[in-house]
N, C-alpha and C positions, 0 to 999 in steps of 0.2 A: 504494500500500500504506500502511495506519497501521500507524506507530510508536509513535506515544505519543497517549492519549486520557486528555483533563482530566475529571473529572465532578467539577461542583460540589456538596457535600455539605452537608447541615444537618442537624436531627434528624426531616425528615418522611419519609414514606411512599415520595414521590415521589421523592427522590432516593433511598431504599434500592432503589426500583427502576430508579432509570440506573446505578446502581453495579451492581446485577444485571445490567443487559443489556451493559455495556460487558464484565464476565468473559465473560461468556458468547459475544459478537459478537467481541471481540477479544482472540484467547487468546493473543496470540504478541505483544503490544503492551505497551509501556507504560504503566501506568495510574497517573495521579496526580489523589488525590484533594483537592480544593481547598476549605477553610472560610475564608469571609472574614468578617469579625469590622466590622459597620460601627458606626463612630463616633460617629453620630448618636443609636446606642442609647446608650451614653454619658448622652448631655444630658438624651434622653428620662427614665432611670432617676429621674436628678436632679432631674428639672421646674427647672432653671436654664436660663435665656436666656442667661446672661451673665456678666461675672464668674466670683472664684472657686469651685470644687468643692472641698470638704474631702477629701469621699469620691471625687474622679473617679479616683485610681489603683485604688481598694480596685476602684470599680468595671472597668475596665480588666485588671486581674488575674481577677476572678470570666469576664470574657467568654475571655479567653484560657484559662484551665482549661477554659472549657464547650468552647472549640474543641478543647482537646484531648482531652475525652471525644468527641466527635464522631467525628474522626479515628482512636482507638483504635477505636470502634465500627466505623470504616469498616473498617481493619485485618482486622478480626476475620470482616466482613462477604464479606469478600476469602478470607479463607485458605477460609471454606467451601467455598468454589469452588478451592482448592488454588492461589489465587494471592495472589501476596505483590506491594505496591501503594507507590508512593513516595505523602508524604503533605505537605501543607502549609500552611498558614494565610497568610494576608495580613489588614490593617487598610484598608477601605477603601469607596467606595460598592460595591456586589455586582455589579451588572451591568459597571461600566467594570473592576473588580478582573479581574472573569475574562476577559473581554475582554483587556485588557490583559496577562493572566499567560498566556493565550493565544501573544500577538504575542512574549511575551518570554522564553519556554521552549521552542518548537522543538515545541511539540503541532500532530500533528495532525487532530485530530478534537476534538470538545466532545459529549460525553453527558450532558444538564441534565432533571431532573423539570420537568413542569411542575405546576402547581398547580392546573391547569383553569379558569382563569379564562375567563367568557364573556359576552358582553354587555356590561351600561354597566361593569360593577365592571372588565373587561378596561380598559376606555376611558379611563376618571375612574382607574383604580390602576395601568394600567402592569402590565408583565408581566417577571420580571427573565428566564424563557426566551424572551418574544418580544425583547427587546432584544439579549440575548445573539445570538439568533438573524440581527436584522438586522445588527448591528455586527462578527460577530466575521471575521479572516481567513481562516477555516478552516469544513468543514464542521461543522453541527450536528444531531444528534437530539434530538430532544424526547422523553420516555419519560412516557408516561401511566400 
């Protein structure tokens, strides 16, 4: 039986529909919705290699509010369905984050969008559902 089923959330399409199929597949479960917030955008923003950032907190604070509009939107996405969703953020690479917030919260299940990658772009970019998928300890759906 699942008790609790993670779905990781951002602002696409794809995850509004794992979040759709997890109320809907697992009405009597836990759902906790998870945005993780990677670091690297950070740098990226910046165009800095090295050295200091003036702005790396400003930026830092802008990625944690976006997380938390996410999460409010997930909220919201939830109650439509008449269920009410724990919710959470992490800082970290996306695929080991959920993985990891997997092994270390007693989920069990993972409900992840995928983004349909196929072919070389699958190959040469990596897929954070197919990774999630191979690594994680627990079952996974993938929601197209």
């Amino acid at each position: 039986m699942t008790d609790h089923v993670l779905v990781p959330v951002d602002d696409s399409n794809q995850s509004t529909q794992a979040l759709e199929f997890a109320c809907r597949e697992y009405p009597e479960a836990t759902i906790t919705a998870l945005h993780v917030v990677d670091p690297g955008d950070f740098y990226a923003a910046t165009g800095v290699e090295g050295g200091t950032m003036a702005n790396y907190e400003q930026l830092r604070e802008a990625h944690e509010d976006a997380a938390a509009a996410v999460l409010e939107e997930a909220r919201e996405q939830a109650a439509d369905f008449g269920r009410e969703i724990q919710t959470d953020h992490v800082v970290g690479g996306v695929s080991r984050s959920i993985v990891d917030y997997a092994a270390e919260h007693d989920v069990d299940h993972i409900a992840i969008g995928s983004h349909g990658r196929t072919g070389a772009s699958r190959i040469l970019l990596g897929s954070v559902a197919e990774t999630v998928a191979r690594r994680s300890p627990v079952p996974v759906t993938i929601v197209r």
